[in-house]
Backbone of each chain as ProteinMPNN parsed JSONL, in Angstrom:
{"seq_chain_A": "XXXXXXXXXXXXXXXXXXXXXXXXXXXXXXXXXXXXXXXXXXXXXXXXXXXXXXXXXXXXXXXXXXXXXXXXXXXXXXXXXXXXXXXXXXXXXXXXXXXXXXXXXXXXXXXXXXXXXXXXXXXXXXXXXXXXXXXXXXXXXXXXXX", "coords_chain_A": {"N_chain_A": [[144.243, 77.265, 203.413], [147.45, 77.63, 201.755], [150.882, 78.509, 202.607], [153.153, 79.404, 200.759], [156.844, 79.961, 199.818], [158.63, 81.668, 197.641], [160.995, 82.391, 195.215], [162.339, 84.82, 193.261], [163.926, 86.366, 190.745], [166.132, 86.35, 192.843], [165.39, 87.051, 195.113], [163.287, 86.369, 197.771], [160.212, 85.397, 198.0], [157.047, 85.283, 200.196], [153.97, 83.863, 199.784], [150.607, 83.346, 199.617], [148.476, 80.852, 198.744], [145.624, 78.944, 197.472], [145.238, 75.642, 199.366], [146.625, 73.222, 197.903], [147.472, 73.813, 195.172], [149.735, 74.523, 195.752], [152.082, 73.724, 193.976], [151.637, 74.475, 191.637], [151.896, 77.014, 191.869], [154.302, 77.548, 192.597], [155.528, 76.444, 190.058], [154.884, 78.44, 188.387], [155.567, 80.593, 189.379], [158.678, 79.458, 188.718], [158.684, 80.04, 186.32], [158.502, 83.051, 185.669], [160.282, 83.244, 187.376], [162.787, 82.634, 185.495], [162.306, 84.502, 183.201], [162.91, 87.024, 184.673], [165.447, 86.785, 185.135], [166.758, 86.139, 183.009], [166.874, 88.551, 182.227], [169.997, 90.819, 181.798], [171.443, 92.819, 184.211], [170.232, 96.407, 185.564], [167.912, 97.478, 187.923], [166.157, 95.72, 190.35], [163.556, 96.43, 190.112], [163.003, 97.009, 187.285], [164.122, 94.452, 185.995], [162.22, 92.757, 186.789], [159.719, 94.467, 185.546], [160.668, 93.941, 182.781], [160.799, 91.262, 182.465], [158.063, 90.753, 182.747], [157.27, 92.131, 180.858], [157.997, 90.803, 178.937], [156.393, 87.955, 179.237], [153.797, 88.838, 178.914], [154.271, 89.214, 176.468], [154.97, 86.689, 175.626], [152.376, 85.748, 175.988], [150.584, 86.78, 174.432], [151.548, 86.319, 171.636], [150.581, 83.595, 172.28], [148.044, 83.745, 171.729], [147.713, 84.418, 169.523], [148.068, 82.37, 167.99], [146.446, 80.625, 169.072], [144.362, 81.726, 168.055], [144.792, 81.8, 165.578], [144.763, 79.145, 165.089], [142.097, 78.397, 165.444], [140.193, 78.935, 162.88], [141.19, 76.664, 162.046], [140.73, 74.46, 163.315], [137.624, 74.77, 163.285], [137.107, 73.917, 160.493], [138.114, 71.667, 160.935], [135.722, 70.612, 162.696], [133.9, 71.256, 161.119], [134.385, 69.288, 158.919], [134.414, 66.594, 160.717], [131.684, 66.953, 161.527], [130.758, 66.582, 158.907], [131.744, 64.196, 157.931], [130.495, 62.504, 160.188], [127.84, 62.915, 159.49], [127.68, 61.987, 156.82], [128.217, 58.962, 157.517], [125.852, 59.037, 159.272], [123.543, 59.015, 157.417], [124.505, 56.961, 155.562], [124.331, 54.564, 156.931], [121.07, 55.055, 157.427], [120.712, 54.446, 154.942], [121.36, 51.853, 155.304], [120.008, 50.45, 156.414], [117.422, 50.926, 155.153], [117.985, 49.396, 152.89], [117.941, 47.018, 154.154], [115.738, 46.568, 155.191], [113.901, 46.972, 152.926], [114.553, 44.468, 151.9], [114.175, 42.556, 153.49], [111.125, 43.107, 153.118], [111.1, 42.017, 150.404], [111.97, 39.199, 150.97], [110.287, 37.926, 152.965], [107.997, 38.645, 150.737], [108.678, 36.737, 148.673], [108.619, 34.386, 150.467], [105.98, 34.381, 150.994], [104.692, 34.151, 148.311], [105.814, 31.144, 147.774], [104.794, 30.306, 149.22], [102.055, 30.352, 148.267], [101.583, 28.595, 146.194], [98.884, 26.791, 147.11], [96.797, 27.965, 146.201], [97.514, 28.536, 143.777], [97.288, 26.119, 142.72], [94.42, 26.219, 142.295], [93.697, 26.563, 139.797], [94.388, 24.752, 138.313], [92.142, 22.786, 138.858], [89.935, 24.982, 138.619], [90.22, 25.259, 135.422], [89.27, 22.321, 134.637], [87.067, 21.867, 136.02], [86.047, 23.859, 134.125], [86.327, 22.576, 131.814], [84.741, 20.109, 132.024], [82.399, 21.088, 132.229], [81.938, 22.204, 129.822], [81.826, 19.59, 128.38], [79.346, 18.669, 129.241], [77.45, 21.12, 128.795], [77.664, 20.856, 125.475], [76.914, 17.846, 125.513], [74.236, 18.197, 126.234], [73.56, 20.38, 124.093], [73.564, 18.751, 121.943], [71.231, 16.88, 122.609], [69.002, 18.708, 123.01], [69.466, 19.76, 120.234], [68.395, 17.138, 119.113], [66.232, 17.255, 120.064], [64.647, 19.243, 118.766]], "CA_chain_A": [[145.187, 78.173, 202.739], [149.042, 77.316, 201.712], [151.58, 79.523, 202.528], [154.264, 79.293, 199.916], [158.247, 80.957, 199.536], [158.803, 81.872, 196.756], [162.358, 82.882, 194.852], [162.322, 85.201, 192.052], [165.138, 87.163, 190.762], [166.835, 86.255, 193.721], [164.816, 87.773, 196.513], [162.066, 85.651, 198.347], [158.374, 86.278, 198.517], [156.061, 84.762, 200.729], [152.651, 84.052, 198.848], [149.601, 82.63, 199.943], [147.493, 80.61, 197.722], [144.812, 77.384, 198.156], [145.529, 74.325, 199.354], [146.72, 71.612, 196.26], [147.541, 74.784, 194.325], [151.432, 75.033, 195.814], [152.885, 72.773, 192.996], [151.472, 75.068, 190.404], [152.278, 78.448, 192.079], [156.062, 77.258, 192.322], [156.209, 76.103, 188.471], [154.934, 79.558, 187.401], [157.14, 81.285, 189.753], [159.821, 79.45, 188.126], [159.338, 80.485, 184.947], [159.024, 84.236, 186.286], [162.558, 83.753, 187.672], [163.54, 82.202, 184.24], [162.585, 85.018, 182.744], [163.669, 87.743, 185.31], [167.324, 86.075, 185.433], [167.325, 86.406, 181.49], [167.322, 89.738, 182.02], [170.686, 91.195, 182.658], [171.523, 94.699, 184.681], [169.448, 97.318, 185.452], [167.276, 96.859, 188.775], [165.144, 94.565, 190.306], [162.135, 96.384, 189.408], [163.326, 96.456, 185.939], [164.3, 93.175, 185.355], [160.259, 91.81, 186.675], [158.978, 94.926, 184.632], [160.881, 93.061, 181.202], [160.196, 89.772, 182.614], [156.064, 90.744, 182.427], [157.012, 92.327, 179.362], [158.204, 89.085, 177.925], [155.467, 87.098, 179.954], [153.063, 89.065, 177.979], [154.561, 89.363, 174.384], [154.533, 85.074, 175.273], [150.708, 85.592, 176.423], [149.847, 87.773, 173.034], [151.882, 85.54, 170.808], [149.912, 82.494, 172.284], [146.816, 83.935, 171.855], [147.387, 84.739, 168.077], [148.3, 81.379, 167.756], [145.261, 80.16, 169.045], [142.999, 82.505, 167.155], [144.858, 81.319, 163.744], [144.387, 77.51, 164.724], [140.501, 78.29, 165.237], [139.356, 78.097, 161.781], [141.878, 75.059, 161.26], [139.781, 73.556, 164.137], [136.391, 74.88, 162.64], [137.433, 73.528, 159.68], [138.296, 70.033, 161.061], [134.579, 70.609, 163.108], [133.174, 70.936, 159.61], [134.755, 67.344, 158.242], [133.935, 65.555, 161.527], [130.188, 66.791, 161.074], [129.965, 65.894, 157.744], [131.547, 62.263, 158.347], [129.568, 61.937, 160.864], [125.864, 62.754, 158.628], [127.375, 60.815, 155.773], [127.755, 58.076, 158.453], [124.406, 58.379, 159.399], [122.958, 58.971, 155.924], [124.97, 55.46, 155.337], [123.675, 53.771, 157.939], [119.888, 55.167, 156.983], [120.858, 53.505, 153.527], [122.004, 50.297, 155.023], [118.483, 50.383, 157.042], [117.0, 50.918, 154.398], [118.007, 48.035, 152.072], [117.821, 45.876, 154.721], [113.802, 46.891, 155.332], [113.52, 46.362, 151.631], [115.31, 43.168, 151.266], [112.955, 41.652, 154.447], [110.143, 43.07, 152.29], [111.367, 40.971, 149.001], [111.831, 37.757, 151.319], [108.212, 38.252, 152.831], [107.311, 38.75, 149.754], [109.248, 35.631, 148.035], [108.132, 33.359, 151.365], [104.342, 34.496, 150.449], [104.401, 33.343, 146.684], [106.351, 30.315, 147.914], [103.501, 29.057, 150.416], [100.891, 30.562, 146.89], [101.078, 27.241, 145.318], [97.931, 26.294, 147.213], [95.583, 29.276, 145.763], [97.938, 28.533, 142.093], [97.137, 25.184, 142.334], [92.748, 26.202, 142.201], [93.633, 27.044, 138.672], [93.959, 23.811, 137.313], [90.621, 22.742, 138.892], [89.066, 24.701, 137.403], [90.362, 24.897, 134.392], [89.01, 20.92, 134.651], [85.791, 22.244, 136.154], [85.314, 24.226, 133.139], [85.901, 21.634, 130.629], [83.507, 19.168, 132.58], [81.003, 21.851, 132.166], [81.697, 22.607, 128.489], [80.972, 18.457, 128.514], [77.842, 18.647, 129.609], [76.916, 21.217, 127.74], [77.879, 19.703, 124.471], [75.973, 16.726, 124.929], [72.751, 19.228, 125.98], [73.27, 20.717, 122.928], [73.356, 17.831, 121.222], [69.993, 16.712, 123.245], [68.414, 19.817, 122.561], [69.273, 19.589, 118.578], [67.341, 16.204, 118.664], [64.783, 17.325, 120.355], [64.191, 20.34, 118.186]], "C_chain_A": [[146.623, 77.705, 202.986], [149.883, 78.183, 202.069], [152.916, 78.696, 201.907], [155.697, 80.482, 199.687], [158.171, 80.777, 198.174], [160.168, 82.437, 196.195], [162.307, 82.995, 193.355], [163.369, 86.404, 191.778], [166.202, 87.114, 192.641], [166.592, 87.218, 195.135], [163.545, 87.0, 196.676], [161.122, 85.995, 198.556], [157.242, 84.956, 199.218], [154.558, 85.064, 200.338], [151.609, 82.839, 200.205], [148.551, 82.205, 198.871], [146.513, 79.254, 198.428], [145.613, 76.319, 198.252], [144.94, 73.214, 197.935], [147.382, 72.868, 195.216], [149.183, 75.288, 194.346], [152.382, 74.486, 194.449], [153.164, 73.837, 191.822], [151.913, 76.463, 190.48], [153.527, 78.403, 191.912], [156.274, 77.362, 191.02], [155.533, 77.483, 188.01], [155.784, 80.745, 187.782], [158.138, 80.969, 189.137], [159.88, 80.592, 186.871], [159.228, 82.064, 184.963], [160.249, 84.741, 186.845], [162.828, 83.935, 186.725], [163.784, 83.657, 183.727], [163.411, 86.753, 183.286], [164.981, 87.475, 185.346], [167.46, 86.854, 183.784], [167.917, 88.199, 181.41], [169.016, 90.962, 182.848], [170.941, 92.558, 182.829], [170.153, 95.208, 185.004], [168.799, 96.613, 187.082], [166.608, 96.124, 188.827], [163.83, 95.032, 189.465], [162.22, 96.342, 187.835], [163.842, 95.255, 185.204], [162.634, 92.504, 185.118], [159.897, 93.126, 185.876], [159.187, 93.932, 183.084], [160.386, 92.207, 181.382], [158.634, 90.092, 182.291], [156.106, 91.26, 181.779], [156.831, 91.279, 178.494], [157.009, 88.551, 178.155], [154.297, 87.84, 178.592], [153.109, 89.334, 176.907], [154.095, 87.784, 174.53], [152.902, 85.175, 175.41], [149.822, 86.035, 174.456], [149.931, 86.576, 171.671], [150.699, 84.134, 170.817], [149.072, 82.858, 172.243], [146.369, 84.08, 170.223], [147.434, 83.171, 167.208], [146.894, 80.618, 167.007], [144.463, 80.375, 168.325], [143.253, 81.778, 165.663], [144.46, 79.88, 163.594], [142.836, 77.487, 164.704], [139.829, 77.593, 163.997], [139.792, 76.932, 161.129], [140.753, 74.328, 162.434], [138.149, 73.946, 163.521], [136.366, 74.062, 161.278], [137.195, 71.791, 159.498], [136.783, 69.531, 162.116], [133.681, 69.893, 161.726], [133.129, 69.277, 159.272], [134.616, 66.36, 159.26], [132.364, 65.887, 161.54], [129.419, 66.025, 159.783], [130.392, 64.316, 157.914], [130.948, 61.731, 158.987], [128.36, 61.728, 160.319], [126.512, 61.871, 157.795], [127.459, 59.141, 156.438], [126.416, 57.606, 158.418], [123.247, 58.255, 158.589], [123.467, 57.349, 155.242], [124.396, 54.432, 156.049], [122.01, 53.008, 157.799], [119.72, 54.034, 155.786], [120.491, 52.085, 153.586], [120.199, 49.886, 155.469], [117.445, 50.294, 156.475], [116.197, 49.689, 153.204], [117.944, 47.011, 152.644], [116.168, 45.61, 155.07], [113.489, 46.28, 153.88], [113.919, 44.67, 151.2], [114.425, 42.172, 152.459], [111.403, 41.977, 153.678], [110.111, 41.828, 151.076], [111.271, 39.469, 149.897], [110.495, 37.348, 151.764], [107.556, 37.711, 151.711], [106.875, 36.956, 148.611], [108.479, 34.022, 148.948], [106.742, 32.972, 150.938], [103.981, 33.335, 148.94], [104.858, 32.261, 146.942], [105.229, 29.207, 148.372], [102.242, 29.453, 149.224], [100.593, 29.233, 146.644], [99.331, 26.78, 145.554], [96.689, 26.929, 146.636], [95.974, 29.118, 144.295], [96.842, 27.355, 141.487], [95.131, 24.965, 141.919], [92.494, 26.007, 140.783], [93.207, 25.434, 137.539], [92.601, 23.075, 137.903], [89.895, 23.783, 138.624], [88.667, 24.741, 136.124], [89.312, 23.159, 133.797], [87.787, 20.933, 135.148], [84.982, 22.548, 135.206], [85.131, 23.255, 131.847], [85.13, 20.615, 131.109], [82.207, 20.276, 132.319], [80.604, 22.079, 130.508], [81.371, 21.266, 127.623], [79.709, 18.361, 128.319], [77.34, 19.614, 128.688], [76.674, 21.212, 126.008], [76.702, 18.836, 124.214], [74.221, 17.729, 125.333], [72.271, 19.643, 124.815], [72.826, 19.852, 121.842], [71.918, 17.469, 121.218], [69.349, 17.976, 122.259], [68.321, 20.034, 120.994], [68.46, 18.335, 117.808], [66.471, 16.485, 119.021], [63.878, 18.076, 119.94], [63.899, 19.796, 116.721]], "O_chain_A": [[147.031, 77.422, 204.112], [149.377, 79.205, 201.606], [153.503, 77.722, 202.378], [155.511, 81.672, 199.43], [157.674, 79.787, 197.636], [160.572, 83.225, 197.05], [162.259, 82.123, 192.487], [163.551, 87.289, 192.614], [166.763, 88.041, 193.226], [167.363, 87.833, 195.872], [162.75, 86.983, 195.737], [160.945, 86.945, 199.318], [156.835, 83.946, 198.644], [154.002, 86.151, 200.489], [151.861, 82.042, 201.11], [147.882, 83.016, 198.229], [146.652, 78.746, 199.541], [146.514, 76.028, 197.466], [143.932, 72.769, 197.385], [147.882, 72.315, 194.237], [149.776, 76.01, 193.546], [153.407, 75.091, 194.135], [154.218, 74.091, 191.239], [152.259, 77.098, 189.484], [154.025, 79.175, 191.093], [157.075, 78.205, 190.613], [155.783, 77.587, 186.809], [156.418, 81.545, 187.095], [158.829, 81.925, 188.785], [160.647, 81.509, 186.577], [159.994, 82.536, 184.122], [160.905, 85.782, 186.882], [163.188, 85.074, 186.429], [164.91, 84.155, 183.699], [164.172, 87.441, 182.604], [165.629, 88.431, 185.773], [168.106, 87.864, 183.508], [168.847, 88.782, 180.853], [169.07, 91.579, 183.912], [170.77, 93.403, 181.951], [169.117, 94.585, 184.774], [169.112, 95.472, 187.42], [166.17, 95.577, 187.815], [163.234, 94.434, 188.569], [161.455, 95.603, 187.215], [163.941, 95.161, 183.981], [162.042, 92.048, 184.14], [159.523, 92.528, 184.867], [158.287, 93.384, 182.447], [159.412, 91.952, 180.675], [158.139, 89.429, 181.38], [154.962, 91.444, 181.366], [155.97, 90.946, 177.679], [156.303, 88.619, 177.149], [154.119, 87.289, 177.505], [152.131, 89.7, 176.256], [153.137, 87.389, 173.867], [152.288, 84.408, 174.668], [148.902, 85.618, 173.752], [149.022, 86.107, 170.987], [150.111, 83.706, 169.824], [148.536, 82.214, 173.145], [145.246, 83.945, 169.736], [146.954, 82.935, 166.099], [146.449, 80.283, 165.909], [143.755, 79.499, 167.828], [142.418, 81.35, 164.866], [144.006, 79.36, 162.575], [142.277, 76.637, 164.011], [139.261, 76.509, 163.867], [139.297, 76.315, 160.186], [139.924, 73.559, 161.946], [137.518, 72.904, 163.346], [135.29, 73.492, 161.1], [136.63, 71.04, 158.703], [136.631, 68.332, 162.35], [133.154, 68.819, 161.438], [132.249, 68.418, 159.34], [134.674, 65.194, 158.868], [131.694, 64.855, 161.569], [128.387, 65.381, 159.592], [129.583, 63.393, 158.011], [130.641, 60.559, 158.767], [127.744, 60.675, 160.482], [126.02, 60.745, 157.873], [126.836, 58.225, 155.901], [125.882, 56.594, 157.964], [122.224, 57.626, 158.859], [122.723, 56.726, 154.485], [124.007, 53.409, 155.487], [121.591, 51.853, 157.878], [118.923, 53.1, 155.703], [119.868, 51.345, 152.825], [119.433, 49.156, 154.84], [116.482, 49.713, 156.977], [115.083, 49.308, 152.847], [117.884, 45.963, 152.0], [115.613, 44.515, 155.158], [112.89, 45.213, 153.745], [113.495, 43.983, 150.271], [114.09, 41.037, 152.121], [110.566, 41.074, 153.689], [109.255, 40.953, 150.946], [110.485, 38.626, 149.467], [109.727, 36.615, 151.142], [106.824, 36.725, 151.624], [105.885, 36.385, 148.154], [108.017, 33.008, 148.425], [106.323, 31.857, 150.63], [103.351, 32.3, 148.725], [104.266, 31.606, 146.084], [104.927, 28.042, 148.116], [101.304, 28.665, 149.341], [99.479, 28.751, 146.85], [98.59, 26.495, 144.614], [95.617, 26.324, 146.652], [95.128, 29.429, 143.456], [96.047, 27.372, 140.547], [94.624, 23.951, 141.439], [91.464, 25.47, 140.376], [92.397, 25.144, 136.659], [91.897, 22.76, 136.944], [88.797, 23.371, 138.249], [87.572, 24.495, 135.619], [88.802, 23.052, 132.681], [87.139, 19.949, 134.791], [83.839, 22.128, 135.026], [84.157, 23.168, 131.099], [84.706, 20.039, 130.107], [81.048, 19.864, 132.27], [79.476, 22.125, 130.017], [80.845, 21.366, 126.514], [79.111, 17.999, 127.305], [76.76, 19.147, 127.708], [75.624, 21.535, 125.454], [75.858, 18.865, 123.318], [73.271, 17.746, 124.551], [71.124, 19.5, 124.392], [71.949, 20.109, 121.017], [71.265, 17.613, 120.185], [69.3, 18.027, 121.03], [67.271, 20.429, 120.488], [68.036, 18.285, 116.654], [65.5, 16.051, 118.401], [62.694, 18.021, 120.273], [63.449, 20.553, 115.86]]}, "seq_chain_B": "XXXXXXXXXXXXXXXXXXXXXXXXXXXXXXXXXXXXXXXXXXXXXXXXXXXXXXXXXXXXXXXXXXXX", "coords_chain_B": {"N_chain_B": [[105.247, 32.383, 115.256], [104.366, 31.416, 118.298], [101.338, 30.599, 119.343], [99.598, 30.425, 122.382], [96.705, 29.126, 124.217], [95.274, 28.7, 127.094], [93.838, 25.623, 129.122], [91.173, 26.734, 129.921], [90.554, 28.926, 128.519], [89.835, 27.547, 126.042], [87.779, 25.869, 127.534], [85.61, 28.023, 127.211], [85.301, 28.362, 125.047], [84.545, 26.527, 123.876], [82.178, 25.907, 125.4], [81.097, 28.32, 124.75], [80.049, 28.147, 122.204], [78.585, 25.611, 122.608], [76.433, 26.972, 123.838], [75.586, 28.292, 121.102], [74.6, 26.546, 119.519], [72.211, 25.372, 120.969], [71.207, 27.755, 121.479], [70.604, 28.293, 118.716], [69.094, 25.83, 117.484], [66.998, 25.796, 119.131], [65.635, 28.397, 118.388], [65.264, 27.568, 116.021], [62.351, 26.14, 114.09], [60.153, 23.12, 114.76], [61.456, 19.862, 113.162], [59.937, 18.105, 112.567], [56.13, 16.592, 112.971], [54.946, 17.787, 116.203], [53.55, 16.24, 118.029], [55.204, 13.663, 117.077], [57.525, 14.404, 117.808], [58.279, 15.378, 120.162], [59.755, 14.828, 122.971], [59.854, 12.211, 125.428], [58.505, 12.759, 128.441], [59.947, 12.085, 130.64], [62.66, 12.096, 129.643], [62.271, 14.851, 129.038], [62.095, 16.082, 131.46], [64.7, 15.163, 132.7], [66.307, 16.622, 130.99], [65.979, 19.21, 132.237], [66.691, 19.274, 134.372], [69.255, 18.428, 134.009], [70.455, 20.983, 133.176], [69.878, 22.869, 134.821], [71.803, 21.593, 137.025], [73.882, 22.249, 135.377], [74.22, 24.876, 134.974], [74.169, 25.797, 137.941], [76.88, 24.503, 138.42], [78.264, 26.372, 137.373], [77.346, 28.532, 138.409], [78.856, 28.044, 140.471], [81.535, 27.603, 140.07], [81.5, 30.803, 138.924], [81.367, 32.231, 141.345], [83.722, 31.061, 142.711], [85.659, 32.284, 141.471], [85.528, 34.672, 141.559], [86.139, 34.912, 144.288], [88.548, 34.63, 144.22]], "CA_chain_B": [[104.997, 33.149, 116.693], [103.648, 30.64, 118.894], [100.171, 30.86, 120.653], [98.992, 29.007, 123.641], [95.832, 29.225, 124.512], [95.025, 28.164, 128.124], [92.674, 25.095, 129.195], [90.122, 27.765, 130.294], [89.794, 29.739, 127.351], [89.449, 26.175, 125.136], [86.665, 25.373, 127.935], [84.823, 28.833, 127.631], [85.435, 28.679, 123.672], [83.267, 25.167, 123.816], [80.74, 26.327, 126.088], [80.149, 29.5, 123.635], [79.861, 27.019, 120.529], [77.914, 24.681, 122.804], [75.167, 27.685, 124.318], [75.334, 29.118, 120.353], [74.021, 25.409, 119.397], [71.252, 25.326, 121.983], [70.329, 28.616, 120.954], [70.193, 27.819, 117.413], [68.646, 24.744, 117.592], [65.692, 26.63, 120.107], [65.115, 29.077, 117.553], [64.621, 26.802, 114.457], [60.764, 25.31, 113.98], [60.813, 22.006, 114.87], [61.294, 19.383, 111.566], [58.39, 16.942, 112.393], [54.878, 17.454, 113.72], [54.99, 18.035, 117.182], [53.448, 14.98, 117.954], [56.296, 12.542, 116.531], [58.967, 14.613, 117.796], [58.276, 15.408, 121.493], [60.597, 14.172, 123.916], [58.919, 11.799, 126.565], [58.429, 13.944, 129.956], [61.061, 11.871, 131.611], [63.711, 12.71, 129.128], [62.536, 16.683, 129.685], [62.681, 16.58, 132.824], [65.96, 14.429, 132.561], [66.949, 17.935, 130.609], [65.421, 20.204, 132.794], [67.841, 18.165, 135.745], [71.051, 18.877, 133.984], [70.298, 21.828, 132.391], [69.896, 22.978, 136.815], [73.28, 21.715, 137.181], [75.013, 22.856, 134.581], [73.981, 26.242, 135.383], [74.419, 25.692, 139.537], [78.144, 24.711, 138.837], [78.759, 27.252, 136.335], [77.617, 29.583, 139.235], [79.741, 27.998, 141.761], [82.773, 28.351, 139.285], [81.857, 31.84, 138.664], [81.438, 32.597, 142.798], [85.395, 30.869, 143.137], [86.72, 33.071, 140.865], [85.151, 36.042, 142.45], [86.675, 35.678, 145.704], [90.462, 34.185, 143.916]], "C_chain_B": [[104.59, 31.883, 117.02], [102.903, 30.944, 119.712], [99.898, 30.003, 121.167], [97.669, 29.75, 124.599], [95.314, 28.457, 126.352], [93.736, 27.107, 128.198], [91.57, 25.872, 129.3], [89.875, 28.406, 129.332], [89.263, 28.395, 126.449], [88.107, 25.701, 125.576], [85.438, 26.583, 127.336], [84.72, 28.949, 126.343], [84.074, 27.304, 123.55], [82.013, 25.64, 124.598], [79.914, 27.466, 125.114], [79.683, 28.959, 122.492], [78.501, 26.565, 121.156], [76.52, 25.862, 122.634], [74.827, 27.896, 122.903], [74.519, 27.733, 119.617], [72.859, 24.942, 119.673], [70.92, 26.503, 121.257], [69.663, 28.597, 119.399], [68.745, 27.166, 116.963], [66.664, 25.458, 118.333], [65.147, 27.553, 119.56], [64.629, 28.341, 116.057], [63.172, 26.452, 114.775], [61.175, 23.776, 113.849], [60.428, 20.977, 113.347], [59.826, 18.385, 111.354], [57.227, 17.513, 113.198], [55.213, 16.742, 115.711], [54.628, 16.606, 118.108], [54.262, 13.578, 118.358], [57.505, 13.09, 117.599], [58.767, 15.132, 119.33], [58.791, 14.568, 122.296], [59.497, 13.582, 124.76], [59.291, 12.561, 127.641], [59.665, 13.091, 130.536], [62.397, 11.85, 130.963], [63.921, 14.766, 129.172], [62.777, 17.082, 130.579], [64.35, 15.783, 133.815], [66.731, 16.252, 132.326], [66.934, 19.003, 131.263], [66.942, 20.003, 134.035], [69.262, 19.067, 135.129], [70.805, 20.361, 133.502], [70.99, 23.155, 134.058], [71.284, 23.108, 137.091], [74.314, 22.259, 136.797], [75.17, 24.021, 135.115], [74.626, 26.393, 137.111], [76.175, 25.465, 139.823], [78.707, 25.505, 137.928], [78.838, 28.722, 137.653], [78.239, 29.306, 140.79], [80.924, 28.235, 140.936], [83.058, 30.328, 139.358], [82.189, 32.731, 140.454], [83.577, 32.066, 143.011], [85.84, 31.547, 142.368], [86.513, 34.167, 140.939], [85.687, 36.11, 143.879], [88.164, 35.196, 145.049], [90.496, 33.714, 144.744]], "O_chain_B": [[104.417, 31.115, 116.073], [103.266, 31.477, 120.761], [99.868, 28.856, 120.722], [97.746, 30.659, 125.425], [94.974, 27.282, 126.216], [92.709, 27.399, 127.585], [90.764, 25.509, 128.443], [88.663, 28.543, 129.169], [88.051, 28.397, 126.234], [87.287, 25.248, 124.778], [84.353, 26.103, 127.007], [83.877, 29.817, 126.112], [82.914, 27.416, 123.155], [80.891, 25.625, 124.093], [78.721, 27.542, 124.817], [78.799, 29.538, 121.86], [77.435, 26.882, 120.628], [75.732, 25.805, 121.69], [73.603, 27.777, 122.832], [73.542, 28.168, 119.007], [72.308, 24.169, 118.889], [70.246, 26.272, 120.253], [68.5, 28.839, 119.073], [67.755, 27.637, 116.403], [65.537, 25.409, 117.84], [64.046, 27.834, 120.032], [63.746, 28.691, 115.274], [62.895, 26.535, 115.972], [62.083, 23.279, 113.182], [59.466, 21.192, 112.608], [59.066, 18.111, 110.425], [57.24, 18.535, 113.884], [55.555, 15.648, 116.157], [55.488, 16.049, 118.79], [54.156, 12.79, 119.297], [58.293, 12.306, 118.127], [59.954, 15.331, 119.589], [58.266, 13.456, 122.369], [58.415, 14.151, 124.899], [60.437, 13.004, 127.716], [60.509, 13.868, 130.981], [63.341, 11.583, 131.706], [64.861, 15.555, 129.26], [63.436, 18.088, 130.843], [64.798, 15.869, 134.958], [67.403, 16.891, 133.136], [67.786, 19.856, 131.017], [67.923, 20.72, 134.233], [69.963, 19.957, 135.61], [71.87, 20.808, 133.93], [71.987, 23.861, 134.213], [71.911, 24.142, 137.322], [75.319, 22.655, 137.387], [76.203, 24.279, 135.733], [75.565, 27.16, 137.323], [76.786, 25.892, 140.804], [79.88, 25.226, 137.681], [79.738, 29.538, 137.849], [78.172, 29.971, 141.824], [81.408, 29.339, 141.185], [84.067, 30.976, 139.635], [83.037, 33.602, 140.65], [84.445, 32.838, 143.417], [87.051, 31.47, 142.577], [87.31, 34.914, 140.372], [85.694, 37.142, 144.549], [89.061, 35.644, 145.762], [91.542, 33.177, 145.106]]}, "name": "protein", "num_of_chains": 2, "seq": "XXXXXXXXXXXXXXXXXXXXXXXXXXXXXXXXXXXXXXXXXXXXXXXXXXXXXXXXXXXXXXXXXXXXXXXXXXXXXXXXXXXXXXXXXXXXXXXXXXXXXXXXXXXXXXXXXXXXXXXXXXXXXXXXXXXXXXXXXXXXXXXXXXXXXXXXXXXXXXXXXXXXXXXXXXXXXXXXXXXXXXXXXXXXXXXXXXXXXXXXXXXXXXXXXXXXXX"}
């Protein structure tokens, strides 16, 4: 525990707060003087009553603030969600066409190395006319022998 | 227009001529007496021979183009 002086409206108060925490108790004391000083006349207790009047018109004010920037921040929630899905809806895309486009080369590689299964064609194309040969001259045979 | 007929249909167009030839021919009565016009046995069984083959690579053709 710290023990901290304090000087507000021009009378000293001895506070106690945590240790690491003196820095911050001072700078809000200040601005509790600040605004106790602003206030001129009237007694002490009436100067810190205005002063925590003020203190809390600033507390109210900043709070309406906040509330109005909300739906500008919900707002700007919104448009970083959606950039983000159309991101990853883009992405999906790219993933996509890139799956398909290793399909097509696959595909292209396959028919490439084909030739050897194309190439059956012309044997037997050349099979069949050796056969339609032969039977020809059979026929032939067969018409003399009939 | 221009048609193009593939070696393979040209072969399978001759073979249908040829078999319709043979069949023909196997249905007519023969022109002389039987006798005169009988092949000697080692020309039938010359025919019999290819006749075997023809058929044996007709059904190895048709087996390769059943598996592609």
């Amino acid at each position: 525990m710290a023990d901290v002086k304090l000087m507000i409206a021009g009378r000293p108060y001895d506070v106690h707060c945590a240790d690491g925490e003196e820095a911050q108790l001072l700078q809000l004391a200040a601005v509790v003087d600040e605004k106790a000083r602003g206030i001129q006349g009237g007694t002490e207790v009436r100067q810190l009553l205005f002063a925590a009047l003020m203190l809390a018109d600033d507390a109210q004010e900043a709070r309406g603030k906040a509330d109005k920037a909300e739906p500008q921040s919900d707002s700007l929630r919104a448009a970083v969600a959606l950039a983000e899905s159309r991101e990853a809806a883009a992405r999906d895309e790219l993933r996509a066409a890139v799956t398909r486009e290793q399909a097509a080369l696959k595909e292209l590689e396959a028919l490439r190395s084909a030739p050897a299964a194309a190439s059956a064609k012309p044997a037997h194309d050349r099979a069949l006319l050796q056969i339609a040969d032969r039977i020809e001259a059979l026929a032939t045979k067969v018409e003399q022998i009939s | 227009m221009e048609l193009d007929l593939d070696e393979s249909s040209l072969a399978i167009g001759r073979i249908e001529r040829a078999l319709s030839r043979i069949e023909k021919a196997l249905a007519n009565p023969p022109k002389q007496p039987p006798s005169a016009s009988a092949a000697p046995a080692a020309d039938q069984s010359a025919l019999r021979a290819e006749v075997a083959a023809v058929i044996g690579e007709l059904d190895r053709l048709i087996a390769e183009a059943d598996r592609g």
